[in-house]
C-alpha positions as CSV (number, residue, x, y, z in Angstrom):
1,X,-25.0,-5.7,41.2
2,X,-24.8,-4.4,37.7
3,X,-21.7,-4.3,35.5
4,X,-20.9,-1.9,33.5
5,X,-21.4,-3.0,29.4
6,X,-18.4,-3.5,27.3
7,X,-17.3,-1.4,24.2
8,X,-18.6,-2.5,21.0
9,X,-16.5,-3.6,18.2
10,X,-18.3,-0.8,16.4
11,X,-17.9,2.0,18.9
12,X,-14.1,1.4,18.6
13,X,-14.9,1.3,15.1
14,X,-15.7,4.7,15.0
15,X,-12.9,5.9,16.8
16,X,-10.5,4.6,14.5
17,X,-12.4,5.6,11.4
18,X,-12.3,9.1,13.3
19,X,-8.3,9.1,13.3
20,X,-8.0,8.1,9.9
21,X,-10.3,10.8,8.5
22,X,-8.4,13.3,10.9
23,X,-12.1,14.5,12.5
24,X,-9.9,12.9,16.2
25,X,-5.7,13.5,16.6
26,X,-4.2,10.9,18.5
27,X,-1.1,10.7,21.0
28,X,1.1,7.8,21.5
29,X,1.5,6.8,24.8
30,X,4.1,3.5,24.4
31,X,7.5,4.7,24.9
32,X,8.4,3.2,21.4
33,X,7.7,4.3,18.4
34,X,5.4,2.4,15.5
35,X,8.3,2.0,14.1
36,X,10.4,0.7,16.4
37,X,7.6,-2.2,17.9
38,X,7.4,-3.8,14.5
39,X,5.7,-6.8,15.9
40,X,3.9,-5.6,19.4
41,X,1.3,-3.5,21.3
42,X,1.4,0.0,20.9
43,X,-1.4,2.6,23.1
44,X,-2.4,5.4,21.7
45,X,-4.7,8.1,23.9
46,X,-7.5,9.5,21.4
47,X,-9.8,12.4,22.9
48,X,-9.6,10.5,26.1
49,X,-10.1,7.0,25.0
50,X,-7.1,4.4,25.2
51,X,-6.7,2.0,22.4
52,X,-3.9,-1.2,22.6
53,X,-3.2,-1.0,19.0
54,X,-1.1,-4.1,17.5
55,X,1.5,-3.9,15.4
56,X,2.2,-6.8,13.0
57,X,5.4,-5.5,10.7
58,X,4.3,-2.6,10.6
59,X,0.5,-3.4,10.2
60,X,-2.2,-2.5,12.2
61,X,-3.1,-6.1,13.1
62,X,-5.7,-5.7,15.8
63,X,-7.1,-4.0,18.7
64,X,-6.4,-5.3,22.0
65,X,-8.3,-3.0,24.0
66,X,-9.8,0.3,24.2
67,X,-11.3,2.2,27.0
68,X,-13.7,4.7,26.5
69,X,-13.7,8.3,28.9
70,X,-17.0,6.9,31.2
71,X,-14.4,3.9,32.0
72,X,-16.1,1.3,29.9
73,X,-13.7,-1.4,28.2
74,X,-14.0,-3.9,25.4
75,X,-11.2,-6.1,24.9
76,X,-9.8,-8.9,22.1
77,X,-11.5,-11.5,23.6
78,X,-15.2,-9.5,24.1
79,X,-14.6,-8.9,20.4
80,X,-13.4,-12.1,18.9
81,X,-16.1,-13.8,20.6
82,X,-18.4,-12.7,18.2
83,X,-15.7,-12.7,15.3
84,X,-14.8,-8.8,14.6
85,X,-12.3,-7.0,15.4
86,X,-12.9,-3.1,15.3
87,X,-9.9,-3.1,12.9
88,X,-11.5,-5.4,10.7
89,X,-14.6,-3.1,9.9
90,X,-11.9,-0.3,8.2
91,X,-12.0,-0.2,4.6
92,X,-8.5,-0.3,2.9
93,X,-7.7,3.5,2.6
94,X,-8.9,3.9,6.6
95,X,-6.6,1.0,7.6
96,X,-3.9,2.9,5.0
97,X,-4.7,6.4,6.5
98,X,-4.5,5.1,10.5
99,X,-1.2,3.0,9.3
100,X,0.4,6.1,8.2
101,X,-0.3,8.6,11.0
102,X,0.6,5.4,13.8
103,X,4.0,5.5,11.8
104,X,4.4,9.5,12.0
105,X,3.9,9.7,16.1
């Protein structure tokens, strides 16, 4: 029996550097707005992929989960086990950027 390999907190990474350099357009698919969660998941469909994005006041907190278009998944706790969090690799004006465009959905 094999199982299928989880995302990397890199390959999520990339996704979200993506958005925030507008090279990938996202859709939100929560019926609330960024806006309107203030403190909460949020998912967003990106070119096929999934992401749980979390709110935190209006900050992009964490990544909850992602799923990528050949159904592979990576989730908090595959992440935190080996301490990052995909939203932790953005530099400030990435985090900014993807801060901004969650707000404007």
């Amino acid at each position: 029996m094999t199982t299928a390999v989880s995302l990397t907190t890199r390959e999520v990474y990339q996704v979200l550097k993506e958005i925030a350099l507008g090279v990938r357009t996202q859709r939100r698919l929560s019926a609330q707005s960024w806006n309107e969660i203030h403190t909460g998941p949020m998912s967003v469909e990106v070119d096929s992929w999934t992401l749980t994005l979390f709110n935190d006041g209006d900050t992009l907190h964490h990544c909850e989960d992602a799923t990528c278009p050949a159904g592979r998944v990576g989730t908090l706790e595959d992440w935190q086990r080996y301490g990052t969090n995909p939203v932790d690799l953005l530099s400030a004006w990435e985090l900014q950027q993807l801060e901004h465009m969650l707000a404007s959905l």
